[in-house]
C-alpha positions in Angstrom: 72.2 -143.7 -184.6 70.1 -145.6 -182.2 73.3 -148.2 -181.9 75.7 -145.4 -181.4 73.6 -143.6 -178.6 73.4 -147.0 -176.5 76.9 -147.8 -177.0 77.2 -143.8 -175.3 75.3 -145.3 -172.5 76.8 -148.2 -172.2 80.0 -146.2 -171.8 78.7 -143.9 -169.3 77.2 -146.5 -166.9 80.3 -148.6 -166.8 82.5 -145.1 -166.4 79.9 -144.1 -163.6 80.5 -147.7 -161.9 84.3 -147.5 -162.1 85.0 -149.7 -165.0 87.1 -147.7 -167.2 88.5 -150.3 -169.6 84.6 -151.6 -169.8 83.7 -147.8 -170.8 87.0 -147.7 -173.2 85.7 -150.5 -175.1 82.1 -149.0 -175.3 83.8 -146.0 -176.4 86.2 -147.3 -179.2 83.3 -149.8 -180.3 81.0 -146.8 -180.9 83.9 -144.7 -182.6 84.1 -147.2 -185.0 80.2 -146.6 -185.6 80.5 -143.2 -185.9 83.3 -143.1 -188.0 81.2 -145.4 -190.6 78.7 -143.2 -190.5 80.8 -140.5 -191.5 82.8 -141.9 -193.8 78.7 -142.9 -196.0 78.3 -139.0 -195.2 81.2 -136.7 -194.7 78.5 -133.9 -194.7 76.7 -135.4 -191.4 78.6 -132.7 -188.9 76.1 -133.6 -186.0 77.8 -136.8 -186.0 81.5 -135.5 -186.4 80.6 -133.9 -183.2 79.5 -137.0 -181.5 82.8 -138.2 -182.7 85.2 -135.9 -181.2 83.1 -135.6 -177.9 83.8 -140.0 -177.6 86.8 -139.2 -178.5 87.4 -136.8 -175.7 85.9 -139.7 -173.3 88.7 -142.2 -175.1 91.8 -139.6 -173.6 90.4 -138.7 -170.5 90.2 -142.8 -169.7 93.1 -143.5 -171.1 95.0 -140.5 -169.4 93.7 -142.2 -166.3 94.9 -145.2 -167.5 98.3 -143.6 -167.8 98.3 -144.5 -171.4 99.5 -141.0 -172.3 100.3 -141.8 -176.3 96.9 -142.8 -176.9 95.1 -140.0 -174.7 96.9 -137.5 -177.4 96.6 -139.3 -180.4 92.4 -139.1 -179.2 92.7 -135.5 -178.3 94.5 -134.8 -181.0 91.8 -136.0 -183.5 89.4 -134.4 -181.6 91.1 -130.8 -182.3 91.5 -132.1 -185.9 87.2 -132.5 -186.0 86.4 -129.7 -183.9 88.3 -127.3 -186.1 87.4 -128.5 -189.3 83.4 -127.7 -187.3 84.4 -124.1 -186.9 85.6 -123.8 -190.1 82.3 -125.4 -191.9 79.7 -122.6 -189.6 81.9 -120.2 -187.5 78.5 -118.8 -186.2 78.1 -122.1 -183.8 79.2 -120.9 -180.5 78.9 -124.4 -179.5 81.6 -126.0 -181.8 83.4 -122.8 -180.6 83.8 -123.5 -176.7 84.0 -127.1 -177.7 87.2 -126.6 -179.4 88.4 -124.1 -176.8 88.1 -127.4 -174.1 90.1 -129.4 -176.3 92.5 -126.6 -176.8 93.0 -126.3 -173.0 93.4 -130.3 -172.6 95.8 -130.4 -174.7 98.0 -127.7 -173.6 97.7 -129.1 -169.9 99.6 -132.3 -171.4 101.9 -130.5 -172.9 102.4 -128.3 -169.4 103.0 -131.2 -167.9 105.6 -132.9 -170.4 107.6 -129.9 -170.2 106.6 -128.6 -173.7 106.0 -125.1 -172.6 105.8 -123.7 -176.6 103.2 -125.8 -177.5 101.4 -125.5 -174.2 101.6 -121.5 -174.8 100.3 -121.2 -178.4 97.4 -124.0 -177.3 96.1 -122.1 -174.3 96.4 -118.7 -175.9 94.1 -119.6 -178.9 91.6 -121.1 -176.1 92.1 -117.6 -174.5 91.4 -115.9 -177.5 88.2 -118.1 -178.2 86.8 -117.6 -175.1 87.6 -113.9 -175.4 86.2 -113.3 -178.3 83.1 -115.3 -177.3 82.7 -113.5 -174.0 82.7 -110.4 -175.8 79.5 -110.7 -178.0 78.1 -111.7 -175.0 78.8 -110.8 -171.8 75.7 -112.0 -169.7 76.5 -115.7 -170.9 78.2 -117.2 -167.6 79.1 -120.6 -168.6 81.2 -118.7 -171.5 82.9 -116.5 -168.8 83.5 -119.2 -166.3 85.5 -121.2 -169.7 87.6 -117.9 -170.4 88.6 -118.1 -166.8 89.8 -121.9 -167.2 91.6 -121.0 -170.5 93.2 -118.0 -168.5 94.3 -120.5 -165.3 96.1 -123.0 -167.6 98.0 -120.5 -169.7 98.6 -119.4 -166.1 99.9 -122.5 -165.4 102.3 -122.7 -168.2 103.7 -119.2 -166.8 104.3 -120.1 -163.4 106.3 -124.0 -164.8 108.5 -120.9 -166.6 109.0 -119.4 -164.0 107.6 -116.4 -164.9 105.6 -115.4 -161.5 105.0 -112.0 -162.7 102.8 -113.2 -165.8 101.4 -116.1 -163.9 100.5 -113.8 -160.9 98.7 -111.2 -163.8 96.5 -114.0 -165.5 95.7 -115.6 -161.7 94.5 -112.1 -160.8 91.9 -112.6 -164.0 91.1 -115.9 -163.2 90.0 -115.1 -159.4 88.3 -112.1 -160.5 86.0 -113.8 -163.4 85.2 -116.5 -160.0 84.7 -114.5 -157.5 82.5 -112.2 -160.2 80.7 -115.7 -160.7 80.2 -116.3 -157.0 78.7 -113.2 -156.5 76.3 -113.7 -159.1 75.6 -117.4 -157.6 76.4 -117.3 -154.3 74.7 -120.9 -152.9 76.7 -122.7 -156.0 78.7 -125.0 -154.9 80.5 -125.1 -158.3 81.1 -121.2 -158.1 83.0 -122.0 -154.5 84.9 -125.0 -155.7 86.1 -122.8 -158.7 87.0 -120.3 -156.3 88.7 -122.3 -154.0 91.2 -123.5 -157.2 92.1 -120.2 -158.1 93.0 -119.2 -154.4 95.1 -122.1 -154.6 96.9 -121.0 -157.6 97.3 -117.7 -156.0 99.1 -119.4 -153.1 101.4 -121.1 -154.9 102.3 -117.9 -157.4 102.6 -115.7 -154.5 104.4 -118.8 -152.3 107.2 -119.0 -155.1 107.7 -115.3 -155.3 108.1 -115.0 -151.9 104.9 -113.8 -150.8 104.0 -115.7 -147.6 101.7 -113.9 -146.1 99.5 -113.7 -148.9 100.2 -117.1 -149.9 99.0 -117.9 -146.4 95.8 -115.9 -146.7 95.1 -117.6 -150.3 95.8 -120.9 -148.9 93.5 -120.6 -145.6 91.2 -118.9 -147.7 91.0 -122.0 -150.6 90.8 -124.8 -147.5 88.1 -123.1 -145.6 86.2 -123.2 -148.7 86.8 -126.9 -149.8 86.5 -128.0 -145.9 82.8 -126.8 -145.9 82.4 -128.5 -149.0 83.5 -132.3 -148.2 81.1 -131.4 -144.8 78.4 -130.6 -146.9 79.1 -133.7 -149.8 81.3 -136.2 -147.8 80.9 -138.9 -150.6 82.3 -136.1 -153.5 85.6 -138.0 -154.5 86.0 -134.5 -157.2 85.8 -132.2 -154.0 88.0 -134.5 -151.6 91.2 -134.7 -153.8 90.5 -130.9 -154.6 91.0 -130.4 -150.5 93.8 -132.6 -150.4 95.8 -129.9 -152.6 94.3 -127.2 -150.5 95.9 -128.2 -147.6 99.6 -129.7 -149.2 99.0 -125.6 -149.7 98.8 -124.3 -146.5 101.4 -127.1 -146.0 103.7 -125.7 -148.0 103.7 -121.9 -146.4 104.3 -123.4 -143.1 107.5 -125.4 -144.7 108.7 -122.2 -146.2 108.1 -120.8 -142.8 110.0 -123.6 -141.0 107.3 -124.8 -139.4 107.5 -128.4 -140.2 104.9 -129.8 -137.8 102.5 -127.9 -139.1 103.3 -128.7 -142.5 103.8 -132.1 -141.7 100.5 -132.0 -140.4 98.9 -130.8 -143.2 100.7 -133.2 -145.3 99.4 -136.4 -143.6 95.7 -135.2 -143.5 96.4 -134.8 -147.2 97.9 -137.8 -147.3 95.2 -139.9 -145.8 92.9 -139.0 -148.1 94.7 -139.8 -151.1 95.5 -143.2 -149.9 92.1 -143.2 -149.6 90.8 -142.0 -152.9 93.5 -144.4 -154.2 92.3 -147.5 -152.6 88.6 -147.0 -154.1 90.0 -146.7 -157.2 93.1 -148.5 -157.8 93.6 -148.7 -161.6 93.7 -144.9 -161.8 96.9 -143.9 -162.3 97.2 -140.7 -161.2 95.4 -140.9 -157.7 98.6 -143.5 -157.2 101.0 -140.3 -158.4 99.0 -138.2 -156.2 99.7 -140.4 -152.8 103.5 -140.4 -154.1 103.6 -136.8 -154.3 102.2 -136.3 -150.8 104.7 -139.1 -149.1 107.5 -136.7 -150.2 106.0 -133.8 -149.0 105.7 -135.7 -145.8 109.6 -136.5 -146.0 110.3 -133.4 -146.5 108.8 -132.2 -143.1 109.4 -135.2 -140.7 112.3 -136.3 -139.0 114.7 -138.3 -140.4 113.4 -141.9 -139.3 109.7 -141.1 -140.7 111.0 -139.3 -143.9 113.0 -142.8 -145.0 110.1 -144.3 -144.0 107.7 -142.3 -146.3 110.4 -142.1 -149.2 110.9 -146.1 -149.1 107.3 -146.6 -149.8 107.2 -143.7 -152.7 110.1 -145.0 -154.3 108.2 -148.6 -153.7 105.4 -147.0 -155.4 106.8 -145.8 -158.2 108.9 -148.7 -159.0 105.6 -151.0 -159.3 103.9 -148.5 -161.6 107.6 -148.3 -164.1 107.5 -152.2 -163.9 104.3 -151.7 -165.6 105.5 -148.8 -168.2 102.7 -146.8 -166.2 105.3 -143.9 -166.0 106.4 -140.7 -167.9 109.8 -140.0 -168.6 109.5 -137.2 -166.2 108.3 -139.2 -164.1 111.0 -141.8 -164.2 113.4 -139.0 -163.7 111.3 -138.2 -160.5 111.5 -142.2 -159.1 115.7 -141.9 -159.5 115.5 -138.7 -157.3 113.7 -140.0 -155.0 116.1 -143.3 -154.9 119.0 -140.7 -154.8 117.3 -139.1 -151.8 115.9 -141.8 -149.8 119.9 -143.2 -150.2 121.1 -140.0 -148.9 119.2 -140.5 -145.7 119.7 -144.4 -144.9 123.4 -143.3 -145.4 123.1 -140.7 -142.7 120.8 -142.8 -140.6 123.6 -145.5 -140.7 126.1 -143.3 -139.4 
């Protein structure tokens, strides 16, 4: 075991430094350890929980890595474990909320490839979990604060459906377990990020269904929170790309308002940062889909010159990242889209 916990280290350091394919390899050498060990002693469930916890590490690199395939296949194994756990000592609450994470994971890949059935019946068994844990014990925050991120991603699935009634319900649930959470830890800087991430949500339910002043007052409400927290930890790369979706927020009420330089504004102090965030780490994947995300946003608020501008380099972007097959299918569908657009407007600016 002593080979298996330095190989762990050796994974951690080189994930804490920004070498993820360093960590991967640490990772996968020590899987291969741990799967020896089990396979000499399919009774040692300690170590099957080692397993699936490397495992977890494996998807959320490789995720980042944009390798999505593998990042299931990992996650998927995982379940496989963590249920089999449950299912050998249903009493350890631990194994429990382990497989509730892995549960919610899951079902947030499946959100975002459009498989809203699987997404559904993932997140409400992590509901369920969590519920069912919270129940026998009320007091136990950490428990509580898990139900609430199992309620916000079946949330999630509810709003991608459409279905802003539902998604508005379970948001309500999720705000009220953090602000309940807050209250009980009011100098936890945790407690107020969580917070601020639900009030986002809010926005965007009540943004979609029309809702603008609320939307507004959720939005402001999320950003003043995350603006006092980048003051208070500057170098917190978690809490800066956390603002950056804050403000596309209040961004997007003032674009449904009409006020585009005021979104547009928002947008580009979004937008900064990301590039940002990006630059210090250029082989993750999805801080690159994050600054392509904002550049539309941008075109959609600026004049016509600066939106071709900002479309040209998203669609640049994007290209770069399908030469390297570092795209979804949805996401290729998103790059043609953009083309189309970013066509629509040279045409016009050539008339």
């Amino acid at each position: 075991m002593d080979l298996s916990a330095g190989l762990d280290g050796i994974g951690e350091t080189r994930l804490a430094y920004g070498d993820r394919v360093g960590a991967l390899a640490a990772y996968e050498e020590n899987i291969t350890v741990l799967r020896e060990m089990v396979k000499a002693n399919t009774d040692d469930h300690p170590t099957l929980s080692v397993l699936s916890g490397d495992l977890e590490a494996v998807a959320r690199i490789r995720l980042a890595l944009a390798d999505r395939a593998a990042a299931i296949a990992a996650y998927e194994e995982s379940l496989a474990i963590r249920r089999n756990l449950v299912q050998i000592d249903q009493k350890n609450t631990e194994w429990q909320t382990d497989q509730a994470d892995t549960l919610r994971n899951i079902c947030n890949i499946r959100t975002d490839d459009d498989d809203y059935d699987s997404a559904s019946r993932l997140c409400e068994e992590s509901v369920a979990i969590m519920r069912k844990l919270v129940k026998s014990d009320p007091s136990n925050i950490e428990w509580q604060s898990d139900l609430g991120w199992s309620v916000s991603f079946l949330c999630n699935v509810r709003f991608e459906l459409h279905d802003y009634a539902g998604a508005s319900s379970c948001y309500e649930e999720h705000i009220g377990i953090r602000r309940k959470l807050l209250k009980s830890e009011p100098d936890s800087f945790q407690r107020q990020r969580d917070l601020s991430v639900g009030l986002y949500d809010i926005g965007r339910v009540r943004l979609a269904a029309d809702g603008r002043t609320i939307a507004f007052a959720a939005f402001g409400e999320s950003l003043a929170i995350m603006r006092k927290l980048v003051q208070v930890e500057p170098d917190n790369t978690d809490w800066q790309s956390d603002l950056t979706w804050s403000l596309n927020g209040i961004g997007d009420a003032h674009l449904a308002n009409d006020d585009r330089p005021e979104a547009r504004a928002a947008y580009e102090e979004g937008l900064d940062i990301r590039r940002k965030l990006a630059a210090a780490d250029p082989t993750n994947i999805p801080l690159n889909i994050d600054v392509v995300k904002n550049l539309e946003k941008v075109s959609k608020a600026a004049q016509p010159a600066d939106a071709r501008r900002a479309l040209h380099e998203a669609v640049a972007t994007l290209q770069g990242l399908a030469g390297d097959g570092k795209l979804t299918r949805g996401q290729q569908k998103w790059l043609a889209e953009l083309t189309a657009e970013l066509e629509r407007l040279s045409l016009l600016g050539a008339q």
